[in-house]
C-alpha positions in Angstrom: 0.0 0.0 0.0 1.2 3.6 -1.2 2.6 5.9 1.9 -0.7 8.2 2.8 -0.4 11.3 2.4 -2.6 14.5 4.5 -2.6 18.2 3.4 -4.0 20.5 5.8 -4.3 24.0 5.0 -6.0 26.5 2.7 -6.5 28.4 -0.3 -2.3 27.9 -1.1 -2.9 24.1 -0.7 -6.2 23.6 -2.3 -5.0 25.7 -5.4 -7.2 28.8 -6.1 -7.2 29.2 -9.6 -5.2 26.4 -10.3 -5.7 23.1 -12.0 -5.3 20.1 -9.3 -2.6 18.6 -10.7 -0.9 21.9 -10.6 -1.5 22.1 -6.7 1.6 22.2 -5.1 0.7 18.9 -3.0 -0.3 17.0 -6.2 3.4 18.1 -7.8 5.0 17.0 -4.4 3.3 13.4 -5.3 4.5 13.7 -8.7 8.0 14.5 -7.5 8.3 12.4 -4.9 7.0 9.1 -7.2 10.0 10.3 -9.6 12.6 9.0 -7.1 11.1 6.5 -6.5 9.2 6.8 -3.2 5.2 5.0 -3.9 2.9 7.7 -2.3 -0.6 8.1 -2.6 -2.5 11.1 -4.2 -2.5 13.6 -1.2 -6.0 14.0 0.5 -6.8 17.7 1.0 -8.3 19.3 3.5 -8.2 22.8 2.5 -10.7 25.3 1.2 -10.1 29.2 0.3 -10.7 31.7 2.8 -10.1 29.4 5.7 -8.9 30.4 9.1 -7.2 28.6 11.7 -10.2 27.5 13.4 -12.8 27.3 10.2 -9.7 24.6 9.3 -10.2 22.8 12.8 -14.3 22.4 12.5 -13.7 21.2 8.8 -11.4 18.4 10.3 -14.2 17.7 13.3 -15.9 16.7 9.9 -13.8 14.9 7.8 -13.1 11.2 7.3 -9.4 10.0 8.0 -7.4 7.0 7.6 -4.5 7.6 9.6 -1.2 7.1 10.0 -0.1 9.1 7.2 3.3 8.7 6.5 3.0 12.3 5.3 1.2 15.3 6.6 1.5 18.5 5.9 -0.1 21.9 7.2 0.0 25.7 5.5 -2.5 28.1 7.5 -2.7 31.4 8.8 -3.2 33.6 6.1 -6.6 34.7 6.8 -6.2 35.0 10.7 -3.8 37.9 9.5 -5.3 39.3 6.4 -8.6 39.8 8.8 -6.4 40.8 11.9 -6.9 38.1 13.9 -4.7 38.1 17.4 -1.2 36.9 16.8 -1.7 35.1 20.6 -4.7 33.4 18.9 -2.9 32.6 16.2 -0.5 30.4 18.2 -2.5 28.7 20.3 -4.7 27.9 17.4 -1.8 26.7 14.7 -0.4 24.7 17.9 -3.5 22.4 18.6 -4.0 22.2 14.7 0.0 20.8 14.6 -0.8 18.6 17.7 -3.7 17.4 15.7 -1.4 16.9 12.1 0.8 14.8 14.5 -1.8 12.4 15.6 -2.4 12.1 12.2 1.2 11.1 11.3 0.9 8.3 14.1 2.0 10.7 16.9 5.1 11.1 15.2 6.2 14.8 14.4 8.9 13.6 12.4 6.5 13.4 9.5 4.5 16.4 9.7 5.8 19.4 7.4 4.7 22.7 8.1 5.2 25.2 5.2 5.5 29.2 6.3 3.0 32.0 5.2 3.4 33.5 2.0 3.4 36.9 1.6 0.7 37.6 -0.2 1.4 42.2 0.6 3.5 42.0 -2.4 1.0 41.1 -5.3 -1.0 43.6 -7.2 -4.2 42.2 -5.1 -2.2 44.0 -1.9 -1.9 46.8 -4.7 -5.4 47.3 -5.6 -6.4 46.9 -2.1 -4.3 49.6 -0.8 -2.4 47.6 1.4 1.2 48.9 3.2 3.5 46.0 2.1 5.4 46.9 4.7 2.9 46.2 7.3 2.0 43.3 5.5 5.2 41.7 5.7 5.7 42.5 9.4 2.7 40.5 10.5 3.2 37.7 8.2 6.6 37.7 9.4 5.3 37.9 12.9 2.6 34.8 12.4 5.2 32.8 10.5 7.8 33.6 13.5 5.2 32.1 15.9 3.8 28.6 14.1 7.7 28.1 13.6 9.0 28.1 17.0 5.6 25.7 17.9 7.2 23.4 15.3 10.3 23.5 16.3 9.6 22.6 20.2 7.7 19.5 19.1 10.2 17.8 16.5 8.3 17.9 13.0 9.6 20.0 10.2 9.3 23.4 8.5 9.9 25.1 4.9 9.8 28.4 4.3 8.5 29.4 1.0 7.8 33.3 2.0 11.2 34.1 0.5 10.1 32.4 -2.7 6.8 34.4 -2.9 8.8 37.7 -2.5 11.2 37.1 -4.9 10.3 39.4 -8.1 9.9 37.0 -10.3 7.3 35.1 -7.9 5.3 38.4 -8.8 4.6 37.6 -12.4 3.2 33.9 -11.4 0.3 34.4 -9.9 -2.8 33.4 -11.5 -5.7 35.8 -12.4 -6.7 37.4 -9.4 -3.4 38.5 -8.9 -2.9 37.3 -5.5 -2.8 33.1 -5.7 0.5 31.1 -6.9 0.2 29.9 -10.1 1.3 26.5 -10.9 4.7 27.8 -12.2 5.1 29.6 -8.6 4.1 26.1 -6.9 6.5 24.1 -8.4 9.4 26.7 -6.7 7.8 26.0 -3.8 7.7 21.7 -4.0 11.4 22.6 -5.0 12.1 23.6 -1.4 9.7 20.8 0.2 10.6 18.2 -1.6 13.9 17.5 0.1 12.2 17.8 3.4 9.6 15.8 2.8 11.6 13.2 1.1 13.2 13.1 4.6 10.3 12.8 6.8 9.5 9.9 4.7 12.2 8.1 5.7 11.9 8.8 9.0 12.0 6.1 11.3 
């Protein structure tokens, strides 16, 4: 049986305005089937617009077939796009990672948790008004918080918030001009990949 495989998260994992296969956990599988490791298709938990908690009551809901031998998580977004507490922030992103590594077995080895884009940079920020700079601070601030959570429980982060302020990452966005494109994505599997590729392996 193929390695399961559980991504948590929101409108960056589900793919707004992508087409699934260009989803950045559906290129992960792809990827990660290339050298050779048999992994399922990834099940998604994920909808655009989700918070923190709107994540948490979607999983109350959902049907699971754990262990996964792979479980990712990428939220927090919308807790800071609609100024939601940093302190809420934390406690929430902690119970959803103690949650993501139940799902792994109750091993934290295999839960990846990928950082908060920043999403002040695109011409949706632009339109909207936004100061960039205040932008980046929070995300910054959110990111700074769900990492050190991670790193006191032993499973694994990627930060692709560098990749999605890097100027080219400005031209691959899809139509809204705030989501990743595919192109975009595939820079970010780039960076998972090898950390994925080792929580695999983990013992």
């Amino acid at each position: 049986m193929a390695n399961g495989f559980l991504a948590l998260g929101d409108s960056y994992t589900i793919g707004e305005g992508v087409a699934a296969a260009e989803r950045w956990p559906a290129q992960l599988a792809v990827r990660l089937r290339d050298e050779g490791i048999d992994i399922a298709d990834p099940q998604i938990v994920a909808t655009t617009g989700w918070t923190t908690d709107e994540l948490s009551a979607a999983m109350d809901a959902a049907t699971f077939v754990p262990p996964y031998a792979l479980v990712t998580l990428l939220i927090g977004v919308n807790n800071q796009y609609r100024g939601r507490p940093l302190d809420e922030y934390r406690a929430q992103s902690r119970a959803l990672l103690q949650r993501a590594i139940g799902f792994a077995g109750g091993d934290a080895k295999h839960v990846v948790v990928v950082s908060i884009p920043d999403w002040g940079v695109t011409p949706f920020a632009v339109s909207e008004g936004c100061d960039a700079a205040l932008v980046a601070h929070g995300v910054d601030a959110f990111n700074a918080a769900a990492r050190a959570e991670v790193e006191a429980t032993g499973a694994r982060w990627v930060d692709v918030t560098g990749i999605s302020r890097a100027p080219e990452s400005r031209n691959e966005l899809v139509a809204d001009g705030l989501h990743p494109s595919g192109v975009q994505y595939a820079r970010w599997v780039a960076a998972i990949l090898p950390v994925a590729r080792t929580a695999l392996k983990a013992g």
